[in-house]
C-alpha positions in Angstrom: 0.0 0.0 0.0 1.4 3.1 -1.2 1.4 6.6 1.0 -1.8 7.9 -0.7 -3.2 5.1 -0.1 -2.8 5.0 3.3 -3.9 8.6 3.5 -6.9 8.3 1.0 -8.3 5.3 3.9 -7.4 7.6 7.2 -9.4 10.4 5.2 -12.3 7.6 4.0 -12.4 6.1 7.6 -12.5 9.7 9.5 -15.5 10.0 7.4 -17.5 6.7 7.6 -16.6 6.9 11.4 -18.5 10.2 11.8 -21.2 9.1 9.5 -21.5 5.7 11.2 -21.5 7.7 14.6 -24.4 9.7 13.9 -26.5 6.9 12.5 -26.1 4.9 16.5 -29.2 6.9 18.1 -28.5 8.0 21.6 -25.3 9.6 23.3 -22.1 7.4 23.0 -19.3 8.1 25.3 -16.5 7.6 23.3 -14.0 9.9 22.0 -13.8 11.1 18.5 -10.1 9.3 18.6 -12.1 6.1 18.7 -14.6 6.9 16.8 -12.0 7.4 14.0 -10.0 4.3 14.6 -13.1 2.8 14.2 -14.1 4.1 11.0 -10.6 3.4 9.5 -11.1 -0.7 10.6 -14.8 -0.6 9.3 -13.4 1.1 5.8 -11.4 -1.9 5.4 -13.6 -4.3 6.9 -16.4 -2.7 4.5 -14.2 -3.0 1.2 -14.0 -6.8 2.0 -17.2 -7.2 2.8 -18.4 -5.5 -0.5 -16.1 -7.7 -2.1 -17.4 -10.7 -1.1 -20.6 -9.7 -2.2 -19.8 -8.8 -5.8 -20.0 -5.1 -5.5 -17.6 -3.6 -7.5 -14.9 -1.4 -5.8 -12.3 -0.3 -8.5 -14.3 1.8 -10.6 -13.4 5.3 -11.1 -15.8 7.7 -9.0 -17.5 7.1 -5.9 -18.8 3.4 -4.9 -21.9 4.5 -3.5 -22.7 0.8 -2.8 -19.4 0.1 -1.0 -19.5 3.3 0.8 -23.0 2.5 2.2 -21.6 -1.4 3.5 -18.5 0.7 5.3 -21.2 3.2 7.0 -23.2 0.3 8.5 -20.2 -1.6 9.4 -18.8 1.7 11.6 -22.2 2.0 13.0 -22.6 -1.6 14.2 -18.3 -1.1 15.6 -19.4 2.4 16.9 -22.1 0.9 18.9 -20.4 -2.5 19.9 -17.2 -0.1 21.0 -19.7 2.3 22.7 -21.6 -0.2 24.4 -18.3 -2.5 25.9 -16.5 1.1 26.7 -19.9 2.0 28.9 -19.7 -1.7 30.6 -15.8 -1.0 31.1 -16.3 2.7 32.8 -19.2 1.2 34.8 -18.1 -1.3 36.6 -19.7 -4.2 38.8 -21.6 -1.9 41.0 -23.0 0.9 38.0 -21.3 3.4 38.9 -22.1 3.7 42.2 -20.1 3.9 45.5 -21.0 2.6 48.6 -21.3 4.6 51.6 -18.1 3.2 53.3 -15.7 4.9 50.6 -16.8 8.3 50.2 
């Protein structure tokens, strides 16, 4: 993979990131850091899953078809990474502290 290559998926996963993000309804608590990390993984994951399915994805202009598989795959990661964040941050209890440690 070439340098513009690598740049052209940062830029394409920044994008389906954000757009997968705002798709998720509800607040997510998770920085826009990992929101773009995981739009970068679902931009790649989304060009092989296109690929599998016979859509084509080396035409020249946009592949609106393989565009819309890496959107749904960043908002299914935005929400799995949102939800297993919220369960990490939690913890056992909710949230809450007991009496004896404030």
């Amino acid at each position: 993979m070439t340098i513009t290559g690598v740049i052209t998926a940062i830029l394409i996963g920044i994008v389906v990131g954000v757009l997968g993000r705002l798709l998720v309804p509800g607040k997510q608590r998770i920085g826009m850091l990992v929101t773009i990390l995981v739009g970068i993984v679902a931009a790649l994951i989304g060009t092989a899953i296109a690929r599998a399915l016979g859509i084509p994805t080396a035409t020249s202009g946009i592949d609106w078809l393989e565009l819309l598989v890496q959107v749904i795959v960043a908002a299914i990661g935005v929400a799995l990474v949102a939800a297993l964040m919220g369960r990490r941050r939690s913890g056992l209890m909710g949230g809450r502290r007991s009496g004896l440690l404030r």
